[in-house]
N, C-alpha and C positions, 0 to 999 in steps of 0.2 A: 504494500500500500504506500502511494507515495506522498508526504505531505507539501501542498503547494501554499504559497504565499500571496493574497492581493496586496499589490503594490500601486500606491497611490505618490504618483513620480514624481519627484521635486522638480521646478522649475526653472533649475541652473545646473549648467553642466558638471559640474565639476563635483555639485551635490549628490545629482542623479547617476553621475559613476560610482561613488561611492557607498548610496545607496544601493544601488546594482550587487555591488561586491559581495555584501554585507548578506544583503538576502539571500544571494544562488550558495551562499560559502553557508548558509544557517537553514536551508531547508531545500527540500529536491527539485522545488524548481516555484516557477513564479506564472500569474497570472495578471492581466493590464487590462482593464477594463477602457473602456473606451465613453471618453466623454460622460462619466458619471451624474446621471440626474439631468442629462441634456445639458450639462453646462460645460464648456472649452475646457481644453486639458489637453497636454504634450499628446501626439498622434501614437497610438499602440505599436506601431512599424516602426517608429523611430527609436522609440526605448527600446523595442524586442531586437532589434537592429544592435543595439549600443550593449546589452544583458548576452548578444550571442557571441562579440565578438572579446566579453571578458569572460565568457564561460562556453565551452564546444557544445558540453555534454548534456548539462540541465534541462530541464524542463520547459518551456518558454510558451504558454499561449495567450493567443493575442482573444479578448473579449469585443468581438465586435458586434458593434450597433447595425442595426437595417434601418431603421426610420429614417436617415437622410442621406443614405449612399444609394449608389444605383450598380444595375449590372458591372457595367464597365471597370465599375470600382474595385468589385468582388472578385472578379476574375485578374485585372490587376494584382491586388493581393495577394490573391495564390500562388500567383509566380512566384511574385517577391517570397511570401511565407514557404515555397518550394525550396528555393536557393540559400534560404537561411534557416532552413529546419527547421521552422515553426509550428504549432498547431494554432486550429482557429475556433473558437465557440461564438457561434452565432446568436444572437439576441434581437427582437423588435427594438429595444428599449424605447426608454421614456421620450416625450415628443420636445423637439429641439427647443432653446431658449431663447436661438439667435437664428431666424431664419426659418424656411420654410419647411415642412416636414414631408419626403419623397415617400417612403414607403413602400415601394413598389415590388419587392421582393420577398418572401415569405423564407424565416430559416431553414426547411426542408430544399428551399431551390438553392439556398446559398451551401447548404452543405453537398447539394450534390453537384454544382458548380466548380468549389474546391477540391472535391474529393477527385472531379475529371485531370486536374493540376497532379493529383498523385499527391496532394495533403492531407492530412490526418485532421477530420473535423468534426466538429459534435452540436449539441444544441443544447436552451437551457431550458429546463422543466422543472415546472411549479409544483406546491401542492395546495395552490390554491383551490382548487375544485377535486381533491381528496384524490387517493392513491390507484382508484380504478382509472381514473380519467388520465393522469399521468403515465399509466401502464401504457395506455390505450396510444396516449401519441408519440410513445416510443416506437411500440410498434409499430406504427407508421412511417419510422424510419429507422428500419434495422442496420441502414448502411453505414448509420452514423457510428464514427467509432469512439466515443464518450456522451453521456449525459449528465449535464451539471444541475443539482440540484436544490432546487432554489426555496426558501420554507422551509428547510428539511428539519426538521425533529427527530430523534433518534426511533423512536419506537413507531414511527410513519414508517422511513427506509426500513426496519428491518420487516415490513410489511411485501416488500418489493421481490417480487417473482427472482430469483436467484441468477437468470438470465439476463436480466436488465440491472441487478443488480453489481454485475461485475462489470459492466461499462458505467459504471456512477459515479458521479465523483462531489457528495455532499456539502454545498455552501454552509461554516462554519459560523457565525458571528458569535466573537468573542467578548463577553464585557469582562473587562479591567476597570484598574484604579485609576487607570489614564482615559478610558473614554466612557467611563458612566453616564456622565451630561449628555454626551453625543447620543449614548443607546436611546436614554428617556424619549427621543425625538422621532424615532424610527416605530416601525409597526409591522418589525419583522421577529420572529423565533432568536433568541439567543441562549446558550449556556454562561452561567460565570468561570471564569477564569481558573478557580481551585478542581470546575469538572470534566476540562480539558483532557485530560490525562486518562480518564476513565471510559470517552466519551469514543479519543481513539484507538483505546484497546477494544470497546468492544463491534467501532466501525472496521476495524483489521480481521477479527472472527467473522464478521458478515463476510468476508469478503468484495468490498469493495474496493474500484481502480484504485483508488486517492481521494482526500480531502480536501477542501480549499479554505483555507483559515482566515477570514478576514480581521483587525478590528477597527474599522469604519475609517483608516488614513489617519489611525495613529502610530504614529510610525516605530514611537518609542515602545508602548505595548505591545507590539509585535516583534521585536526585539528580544522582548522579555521573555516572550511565550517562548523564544525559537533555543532558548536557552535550559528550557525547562525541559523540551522534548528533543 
């Protein structure tokens, strides 16, 4: 099971190197979500760009948005994600802050768009409308080679047909001492901090891909945590 890290990328180079370093050297690999809550943020390509060429081997996928790229974009991508050994998870996400929202692409075209490049791609799936319904539009795209899971609560996935279950790779959010405040604000599933440990020994027995640890782009509790496990 591998544990990955979202990485919320500083906006200076010399930061975002060091940041880079830090994470690929303190967990198996990293994840960059792309433009966060619709608002601007360093392009995923460039960091995953910058994370490959101070690490070969890691983990690296890029979390991209559809609501305001278009084809062209997506198949560009892949190249690039081809040539620098990327993976790619595809998301609608949230509708833009600055500009117009395209949408024209559904994550099943964009995974199977990628996947024609010969990249390794997935989608993310909810548990918002409960664990039959998320079964259901996995199977609708067996081809995807990961499912990031998004809502997840531990005793939902371990609900999760054994099949779908080992391309899963569970969204973690973690509350610490460093981002309490920030949790209060959210209206998503969290564990605290001290049940970290317990939470992935028994996501390692399920058998799942990997987990993805958030704690909301704090960067020093995630630090923390990467020291603990």
């Amino acid at each position: 099971m591998k544990i990955l890290a979202e990485i919320h990328p500083k906006k200076k180079l010399e930061k975002l190197s060091l940041q880079l370093e830090d994470l690929l050297s303190s967990f198996d690999g990293i994840d960059i979500p792309d433009s966060p809550m619709g608002f601007p943020s360093p392009l995923p390509i460039s960091v995953a760009t910058l994370a490959r060429r101070i690490n070969e081997r890691k983990e690296i996928i890029i979390n991209q948005r559809l609501a305001d790229v278009n084809e062209l974009y997506v198949r560009s991508l892949s190249i690039t994600s081809r040539i620098m050994n990327l993976r790619i998870a595809f998301t609608r996400g949230d509708p833009p802050k600055f500009g117009k929202e395209i949408g024209c692409l559904k994550s099943e075209d964009a995974v199977r768009i990628s996947k024609e490049q010969g990249v390794s791609s997935g989608i993310m799936l909810s548990f918002n409308k409960g664990v039959i319904e998320m079964e259901r539009r996995a199977r609708s795209l067996p081809e995807a080679d990961f499912y990031f899971l998004l809502r997840a609560e531990l005793n939902k996935v371990l609900q999760i047909d054994k099949e779908i279950l080992k391309k899963s790779i569970p969204y973690i959010i973690v509350k610490t001492e460093g981002n309490s405040e920030i949790i209060k604000e959210i209206s998503q599933p969290f564990i605290d901090e001290s049940d970290l440990i317990d939470h992935l020994t028994l996501y390692k027995r399920a058998g799942v891909m990997g987990v993805l640890i958030s704690t909301l782009g704090h960067n020093e509790s995630l630090f923390k945590l990467s020291k603990r496990i």
